[in-house]
C-alpha positions in Angstrom: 0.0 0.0 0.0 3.2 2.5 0.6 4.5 2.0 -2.5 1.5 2.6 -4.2 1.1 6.0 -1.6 4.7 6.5 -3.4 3.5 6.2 -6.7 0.5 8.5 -6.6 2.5 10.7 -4.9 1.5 10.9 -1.4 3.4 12.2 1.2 4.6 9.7 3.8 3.3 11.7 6.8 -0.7 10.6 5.1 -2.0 7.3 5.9 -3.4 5.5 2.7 -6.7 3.9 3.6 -7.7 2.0 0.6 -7.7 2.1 -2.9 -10.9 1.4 -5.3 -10.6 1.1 -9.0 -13.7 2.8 -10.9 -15.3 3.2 -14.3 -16.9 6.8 -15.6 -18.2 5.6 -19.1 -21.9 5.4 -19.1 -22.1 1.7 -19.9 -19.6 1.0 -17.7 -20.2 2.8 -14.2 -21.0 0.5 -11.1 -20.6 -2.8 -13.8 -17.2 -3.8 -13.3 -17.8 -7.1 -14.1 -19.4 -6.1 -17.6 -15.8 -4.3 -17.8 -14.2 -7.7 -17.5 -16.2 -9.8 -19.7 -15.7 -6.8 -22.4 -11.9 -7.0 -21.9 -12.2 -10.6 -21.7 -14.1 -10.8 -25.2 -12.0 -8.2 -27.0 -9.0 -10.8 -26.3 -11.1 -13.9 -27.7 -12.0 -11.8 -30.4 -8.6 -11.1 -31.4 -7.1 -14.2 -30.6 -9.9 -15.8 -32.9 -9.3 -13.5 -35.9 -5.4 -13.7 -36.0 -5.6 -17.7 -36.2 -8.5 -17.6 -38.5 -7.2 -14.9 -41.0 -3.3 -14.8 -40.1 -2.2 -18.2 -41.1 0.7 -16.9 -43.6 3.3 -20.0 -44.1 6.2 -18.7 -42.3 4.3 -18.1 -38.9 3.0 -21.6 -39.4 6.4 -23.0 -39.2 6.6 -20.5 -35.9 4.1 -21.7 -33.4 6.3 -20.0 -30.7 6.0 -16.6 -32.3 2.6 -16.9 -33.7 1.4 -17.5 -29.8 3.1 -14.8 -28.8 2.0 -12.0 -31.6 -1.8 -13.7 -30.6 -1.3 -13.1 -26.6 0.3 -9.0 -27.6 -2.6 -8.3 -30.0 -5.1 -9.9 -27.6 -4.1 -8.1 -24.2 -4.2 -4.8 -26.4 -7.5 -5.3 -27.6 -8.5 -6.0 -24.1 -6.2 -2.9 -23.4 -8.6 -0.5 -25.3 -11.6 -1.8 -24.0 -10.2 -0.8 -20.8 -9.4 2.5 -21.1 -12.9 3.0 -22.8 -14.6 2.3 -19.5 -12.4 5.0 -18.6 -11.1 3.7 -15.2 -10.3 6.3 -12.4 -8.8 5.2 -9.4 -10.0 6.2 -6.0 -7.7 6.3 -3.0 -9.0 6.7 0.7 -6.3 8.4 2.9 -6.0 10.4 6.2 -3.7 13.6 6.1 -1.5 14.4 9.2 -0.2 17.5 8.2 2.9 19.1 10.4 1.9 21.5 12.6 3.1 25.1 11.4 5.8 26.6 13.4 6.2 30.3 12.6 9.7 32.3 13.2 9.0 36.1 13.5 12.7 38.4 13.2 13.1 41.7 14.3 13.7 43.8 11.3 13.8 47.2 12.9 17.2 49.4 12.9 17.3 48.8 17.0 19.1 45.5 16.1 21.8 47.1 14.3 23.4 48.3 17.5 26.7 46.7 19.0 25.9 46.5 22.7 28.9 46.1 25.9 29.5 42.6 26.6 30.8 41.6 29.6 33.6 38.8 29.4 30.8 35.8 30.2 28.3 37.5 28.0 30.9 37.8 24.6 32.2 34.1 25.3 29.0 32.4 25.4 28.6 34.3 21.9 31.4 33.2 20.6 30.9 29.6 21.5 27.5 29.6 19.7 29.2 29.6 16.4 32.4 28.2 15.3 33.3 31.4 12.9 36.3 33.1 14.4 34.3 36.3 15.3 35.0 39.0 17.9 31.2 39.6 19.6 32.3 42.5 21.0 32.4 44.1 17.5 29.2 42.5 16.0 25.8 44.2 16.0 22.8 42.1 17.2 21.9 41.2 13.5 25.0 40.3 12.8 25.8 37.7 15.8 22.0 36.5 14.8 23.0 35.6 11.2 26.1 33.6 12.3 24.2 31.8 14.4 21.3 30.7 11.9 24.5 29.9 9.8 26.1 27.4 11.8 26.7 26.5 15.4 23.9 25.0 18.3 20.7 27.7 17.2 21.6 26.4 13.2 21.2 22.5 14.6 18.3 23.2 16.7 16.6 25.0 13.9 17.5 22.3 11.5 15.8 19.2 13.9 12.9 21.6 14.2 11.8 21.4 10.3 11.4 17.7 10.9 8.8 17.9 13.4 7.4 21.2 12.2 6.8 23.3 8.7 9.0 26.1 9.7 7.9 29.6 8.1 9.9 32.6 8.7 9.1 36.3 8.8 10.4 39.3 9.7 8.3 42.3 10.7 8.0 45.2 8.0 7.1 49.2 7.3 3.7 49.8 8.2 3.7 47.2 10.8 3.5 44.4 8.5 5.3 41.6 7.9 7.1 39.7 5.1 7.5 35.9 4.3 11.2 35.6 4.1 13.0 32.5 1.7 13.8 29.3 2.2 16.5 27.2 0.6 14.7 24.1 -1.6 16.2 21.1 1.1 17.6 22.5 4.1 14.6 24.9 4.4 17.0 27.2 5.6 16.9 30.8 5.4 18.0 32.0 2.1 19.7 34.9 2.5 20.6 37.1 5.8 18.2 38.9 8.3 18.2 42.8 7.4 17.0 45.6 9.7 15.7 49.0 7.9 12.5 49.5 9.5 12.6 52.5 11.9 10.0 51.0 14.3 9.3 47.7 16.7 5.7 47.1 16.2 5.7 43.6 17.8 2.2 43.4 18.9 1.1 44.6 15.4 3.0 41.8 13.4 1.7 39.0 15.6 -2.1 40.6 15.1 -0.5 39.8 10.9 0.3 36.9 11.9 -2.6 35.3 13.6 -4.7 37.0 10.3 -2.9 34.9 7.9 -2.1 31.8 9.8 -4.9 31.9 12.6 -7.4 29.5 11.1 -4.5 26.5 10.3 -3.0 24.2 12.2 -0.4 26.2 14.2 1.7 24.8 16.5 3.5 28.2 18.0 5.8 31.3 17.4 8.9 32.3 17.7 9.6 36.0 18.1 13.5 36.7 17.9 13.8 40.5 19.1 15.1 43.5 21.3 11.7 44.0 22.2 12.4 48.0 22.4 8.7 47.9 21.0 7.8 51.7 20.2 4.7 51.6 18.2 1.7 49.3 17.4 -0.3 47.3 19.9 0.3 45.5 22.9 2.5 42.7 22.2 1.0 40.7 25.2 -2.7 41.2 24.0 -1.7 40.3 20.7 0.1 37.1 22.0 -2.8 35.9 23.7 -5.4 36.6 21.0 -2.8 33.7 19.0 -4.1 31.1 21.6 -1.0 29.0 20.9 2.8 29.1 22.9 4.5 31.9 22.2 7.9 32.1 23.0 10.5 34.8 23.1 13.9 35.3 22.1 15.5 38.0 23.7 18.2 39.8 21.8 20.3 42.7 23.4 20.6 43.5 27.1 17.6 42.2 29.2 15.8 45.9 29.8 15.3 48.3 26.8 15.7 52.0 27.1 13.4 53.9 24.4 11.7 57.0 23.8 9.7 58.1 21.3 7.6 61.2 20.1 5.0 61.6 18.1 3.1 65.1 16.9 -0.1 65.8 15.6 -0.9 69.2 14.2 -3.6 70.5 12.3 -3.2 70.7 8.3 -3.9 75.0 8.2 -2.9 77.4 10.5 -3.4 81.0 10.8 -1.0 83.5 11.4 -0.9 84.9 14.6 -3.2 82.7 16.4 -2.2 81.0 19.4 -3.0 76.9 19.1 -1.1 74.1 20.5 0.2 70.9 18.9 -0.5 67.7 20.3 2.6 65.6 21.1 2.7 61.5 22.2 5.4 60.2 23.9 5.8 56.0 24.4 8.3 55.1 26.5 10.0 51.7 27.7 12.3 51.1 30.8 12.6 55.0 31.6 9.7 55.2 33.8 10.1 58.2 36.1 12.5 59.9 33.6 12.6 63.4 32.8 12.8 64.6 29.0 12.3 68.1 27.1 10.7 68.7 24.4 11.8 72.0 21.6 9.5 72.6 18.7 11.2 73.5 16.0 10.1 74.9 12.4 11.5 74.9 8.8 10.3 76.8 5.9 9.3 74.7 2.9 9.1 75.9 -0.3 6.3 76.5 -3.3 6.1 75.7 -6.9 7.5 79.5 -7.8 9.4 80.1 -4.6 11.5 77.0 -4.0 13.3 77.0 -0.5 16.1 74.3 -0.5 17.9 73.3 2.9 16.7 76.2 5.1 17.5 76.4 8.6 15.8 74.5 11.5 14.6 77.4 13.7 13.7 76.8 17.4 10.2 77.7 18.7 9.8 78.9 22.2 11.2 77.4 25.2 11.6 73.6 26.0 8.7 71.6 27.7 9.6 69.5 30.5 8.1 65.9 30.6 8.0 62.9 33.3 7.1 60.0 31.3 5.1 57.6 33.2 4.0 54.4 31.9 2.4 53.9 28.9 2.1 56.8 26.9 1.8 60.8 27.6 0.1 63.1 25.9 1.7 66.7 26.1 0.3 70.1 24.8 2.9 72.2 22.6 1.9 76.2 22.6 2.7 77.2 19.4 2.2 80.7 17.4 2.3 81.1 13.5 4.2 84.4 13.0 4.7 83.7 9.4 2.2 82.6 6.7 3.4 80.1 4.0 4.2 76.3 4.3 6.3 75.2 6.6 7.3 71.9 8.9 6.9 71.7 12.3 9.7 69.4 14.3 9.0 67.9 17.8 12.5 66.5 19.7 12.9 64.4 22.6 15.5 65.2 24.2 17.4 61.8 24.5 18.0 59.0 27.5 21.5 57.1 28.4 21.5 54.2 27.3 18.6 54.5 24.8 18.5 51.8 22.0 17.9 54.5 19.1 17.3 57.9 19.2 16.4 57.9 15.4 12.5 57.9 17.0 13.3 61.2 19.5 11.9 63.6 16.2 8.5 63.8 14.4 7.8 65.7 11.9 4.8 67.5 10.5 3.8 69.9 7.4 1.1 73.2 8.5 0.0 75.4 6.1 0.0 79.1 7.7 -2.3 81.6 6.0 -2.0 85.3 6.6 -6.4 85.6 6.2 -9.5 84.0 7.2 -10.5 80.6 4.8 -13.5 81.8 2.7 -16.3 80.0 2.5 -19.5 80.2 0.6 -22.9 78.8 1.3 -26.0 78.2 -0.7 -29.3 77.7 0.9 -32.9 78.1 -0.1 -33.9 78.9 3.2 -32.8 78.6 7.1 -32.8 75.3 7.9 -31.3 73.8 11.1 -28.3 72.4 9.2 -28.1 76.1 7.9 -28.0 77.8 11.4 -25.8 74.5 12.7 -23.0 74.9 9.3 -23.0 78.9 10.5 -22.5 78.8 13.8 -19.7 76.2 14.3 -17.6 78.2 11.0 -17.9 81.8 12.9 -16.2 79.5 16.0 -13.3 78.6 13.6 -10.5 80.4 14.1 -9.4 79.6 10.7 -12.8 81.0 9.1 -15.1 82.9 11.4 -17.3 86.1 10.7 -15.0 87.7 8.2 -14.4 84.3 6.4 -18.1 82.9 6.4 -20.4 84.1 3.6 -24.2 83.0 2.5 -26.5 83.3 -0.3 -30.1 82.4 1.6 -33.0 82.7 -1.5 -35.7 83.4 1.2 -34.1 85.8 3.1 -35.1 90.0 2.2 -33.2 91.3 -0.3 -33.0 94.5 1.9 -31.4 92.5 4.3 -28.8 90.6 2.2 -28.0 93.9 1.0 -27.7 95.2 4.8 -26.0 92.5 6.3 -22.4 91.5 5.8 -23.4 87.9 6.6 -25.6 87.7 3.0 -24.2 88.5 -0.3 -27.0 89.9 -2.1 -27.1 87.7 -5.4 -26.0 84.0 -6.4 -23.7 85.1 -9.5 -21.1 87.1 -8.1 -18.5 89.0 -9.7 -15.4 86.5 -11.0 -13.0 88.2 -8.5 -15.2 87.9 -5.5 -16.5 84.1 -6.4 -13.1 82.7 -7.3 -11.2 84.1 -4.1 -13.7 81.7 -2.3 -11.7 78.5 -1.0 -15.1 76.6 0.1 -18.4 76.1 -1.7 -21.0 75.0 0.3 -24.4 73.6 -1.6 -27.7 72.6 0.8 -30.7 71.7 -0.1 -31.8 73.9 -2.9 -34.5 73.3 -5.8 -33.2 73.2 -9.3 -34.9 76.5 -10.7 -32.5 78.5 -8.2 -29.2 77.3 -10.2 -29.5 79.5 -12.9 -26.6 78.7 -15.8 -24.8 81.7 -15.3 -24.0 80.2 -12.2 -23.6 76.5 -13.2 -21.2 78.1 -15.3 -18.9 80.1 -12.7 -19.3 77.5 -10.6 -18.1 74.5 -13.1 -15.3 76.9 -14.2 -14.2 77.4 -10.3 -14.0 73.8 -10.0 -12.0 72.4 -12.8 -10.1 75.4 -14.1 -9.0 76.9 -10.4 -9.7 73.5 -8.3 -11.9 75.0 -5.6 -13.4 73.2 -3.1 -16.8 72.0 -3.7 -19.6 70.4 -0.9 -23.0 68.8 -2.1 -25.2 68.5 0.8 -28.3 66.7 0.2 -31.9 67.8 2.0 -35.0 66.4 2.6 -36.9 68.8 0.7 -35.6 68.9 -2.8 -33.0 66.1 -2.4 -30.3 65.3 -4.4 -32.6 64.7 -7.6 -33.2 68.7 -8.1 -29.6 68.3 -9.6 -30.4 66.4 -12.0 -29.7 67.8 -15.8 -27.6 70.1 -14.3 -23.8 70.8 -14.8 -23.4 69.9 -11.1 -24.6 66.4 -11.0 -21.8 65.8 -13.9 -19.3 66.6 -11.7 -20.5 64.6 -9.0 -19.3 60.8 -8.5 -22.6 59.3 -8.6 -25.6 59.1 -10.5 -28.2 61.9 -9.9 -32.3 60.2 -10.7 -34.7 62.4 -10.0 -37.4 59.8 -9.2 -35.7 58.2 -6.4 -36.8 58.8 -2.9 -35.9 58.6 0.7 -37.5 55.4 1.6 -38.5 55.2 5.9 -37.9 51.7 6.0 -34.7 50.0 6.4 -31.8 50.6 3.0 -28.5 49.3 1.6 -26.1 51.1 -0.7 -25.7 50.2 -3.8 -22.9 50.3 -6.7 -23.9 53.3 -9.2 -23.5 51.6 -12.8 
């Protein structure tokens, strides 16, 4: 039964239960012994027409030879008739697949440190592999690599491919991960570990992990690391969401010192506002630490004025920060005091003994206008969204009563003529229209977009790339657009006939 298993194919680590010839032809299926008498008569029938009709005078003298030319031609008559039952052969068999064993490497730049051996520490390297190396000069990726190579980790990694399928992986940008090569027999790794990755997002490559290989028959994973982990989830929740043995490899000295900052900061600022910038510091093994933080700005420059290389300019005074565990979350008081675009820098200061200080900077582009944003709304009438849209824009610093504009159709015309809210008419002159950054669109019926202003506003959008908002109403709804030059530029399809339905919906593809 084996050797058959070998035949087919079969991998020794499947148990072959049985094996069951069939037939598919339609006289054939289920009448196996209609199969043999065919077989069986194809071979009379030949054996019968070569001694009636092949009786030539030299195979008469050749009894021998004449026997055996009757037995070939027989058995290949019986031959076809076989294969037109068209047999098919059905084998039975258990699969015991290995259990998957998955190797996870660190590939961030943390393991391209050296670190300070003691005497104990750099002999026990050295004894792993039997290249003549000097541990006391290697980084951590490096003293990793010789080991996989040769020495006790290669041998213990080589007896675990024959109990396990062995994949390997090392984590990747945007806390992913990679499949990394395998030579055809050893299974080895094919090529070396490298570490380019600026962050240790552990947590995250296990959650990549256990979303590629959760549902299969895993047996565990090894994670080979530093551990400095400065981004992503929680390793430990991670690890536990695997439900299988997870084991750890440390790499590097036994506690990790790390900082690192990151900033948030709004896309547009204006000049001469006071805001603040929201920084993030993570920390590991420096709880109770003090570090400063300095905002820093560089000018960046514009299509016509290009700025190459300019100077790194410190904003106010350093913050002082105890880090505690976890993360912090510290407010940066920063004011714009030129307009144009420029990049905000927040740095750390750094710890002793830190594993990489390449994560103690974060960087972020604002755009600092010298004026309000100017925005434009269309309405047919005050509606709640109206008053709602108005009030929370005269809040904005960004935009507020001198950059907040509206065209209401119901409102007085002595009173849109009066009031610097209202601008008096819909078609504007080109100057004043295109120096709007915002067009705002509510729920207004079709009669009220006149072509004259379909065709200013069309001309805003494509030729100058303003800003455009749709906002659909109950009253007219989005069908009032229809036929018009807006719902052309809109990215779905306008149909006047359909309807808010009250009961329950689901979205649909547009054709």
């Amino acid at each position: 039964m084996n050797a058959i298993a070998r035949l087919l194919g079969i991998k020794s680590t499947d148990e072959v239960d049985h094996i069951e010839m069939k037939f598919a032809a339609w006289w054939s299926e289920g009448r196996p012994v209609l199969v043999l008498l065919v077989c069986l008569g194809l071979a009379a029938l030949g054996a019968f027409f070569y001694y009636r009709y092949q009786n030539e005078q030299p195979l008469e003298k050749k009894k021998r030879r004449r026997i055996l030319l009757t037995v070939f031609r027989s058995g290949l008559l019986a031959i076809v008739g076989f294969i037109l039952a068209e047999p098919i052969v059905s084998v039975s068999l258990t699969e015991h697949p290995r259990p998957i064993l998955l190797m996870l490497f660190d590939g961030s730049d943390s393991m391209n440190l050296v670190d300070e051996l003691s005497t104990e520490q750099a002999d026990a390297l050295d004894a792993m592999t039997p290249d003549s190396i000097n541990p006391s000069e290697q980084t951590r990726l490096e003293l990793l690599n010789h080991a996989l190579k040769n020495g006790a980790l290669s041998e213990a990694v080589g007896q675990l491919h024959e109990k396990f399928d062995v994949r390997y992986y090392s984590t990747d940008e945007g806390h992913s991960i990679k499949e990394l090569g395998q030579q055809g027999e050893t299974k080895a790794l094919e090529n070396d570990l490298t570490a380019e990755i600026q962050t240790t997002a552990i947590g995250s490559s296990l959650d990549e992990l256990n979303r590629r290989h959760g549902t299969r028959h895993l047996a565990g994973v090894v994670v080979v690391s530093d551990f400095g982990q400065n981004a992503g989830n929680p390793a430990l929740t991670s690890a536990e969401q695997l439900d299988v043995p997870v084991i750890a490899t440390g790499v590097g000295p036994q506690e990790v010192i790390d900082v690192s900052i990151a900033l948030q900061a709004p896309l547009v600022l204006k000049q001469d506002e006071n805001t603040s910038l929201s920084a993030t510091l993570r920390q590991q093994g420096a709880t109770g630490s003090s570090v400063s933080i300095q905002l820093f700005q560089r000018r960046l420059g514009t299509a016509t004025d290009a700025v190459l290389e300019a100077e790194k300019l410190p904003i106010g005074t350093p913050v002082v920060v105890v880090l505690e565990e976890g993360t912090v979350d510290v407010d940066l008081p920063y004011l714009p005091e030129n307009s144009g675009r420029f990049e905000v820098i927040a740095e750390v200061s750094g710890l002793s003994g830190e594993v990489s200080s390449r994560n103690n900077e974060a960087q972020r582009e604002v755009i600092i206008r010298d004026e309000s944003l100017n925005l434009f709304f269309v309405e047919h009438e005050p509606t709640w969204e109206w008053r709602f849209v108005k009030e929370v824009f005269h809040r904005d610093p960004l935009i507020g009563h001198e950059g907040f504009r509206t065209f209401l159709r119901s409102a007085d015309f002595k009173v849109r003529q009066s009031n610097d809210l209202f601008v008096d008419r819909l078609v504007r002159p080109r100057d004043e229209f295109f120096a709007n950054d915002v067009v705002l669109i509510s729920d207004v019926p079709s009669e009220m977009l006149t072509t004259p202003f379909q065709d200013q506003l069309v001309e805003y959008v494509e030729r100058f790339g303003g800003g455009l908002v749709i906002i659909a109403g109950p009253r007219f709804s989005i069908g009032a657009l229809q036929g018009t030059q807006l719902a052309d530029m809109l990215p779905v399809v306008v149909d006047r006939s359909l309807r808010p339905k009250p009961s329950k919906f689901q979205l649909s593809f547009t054709p």
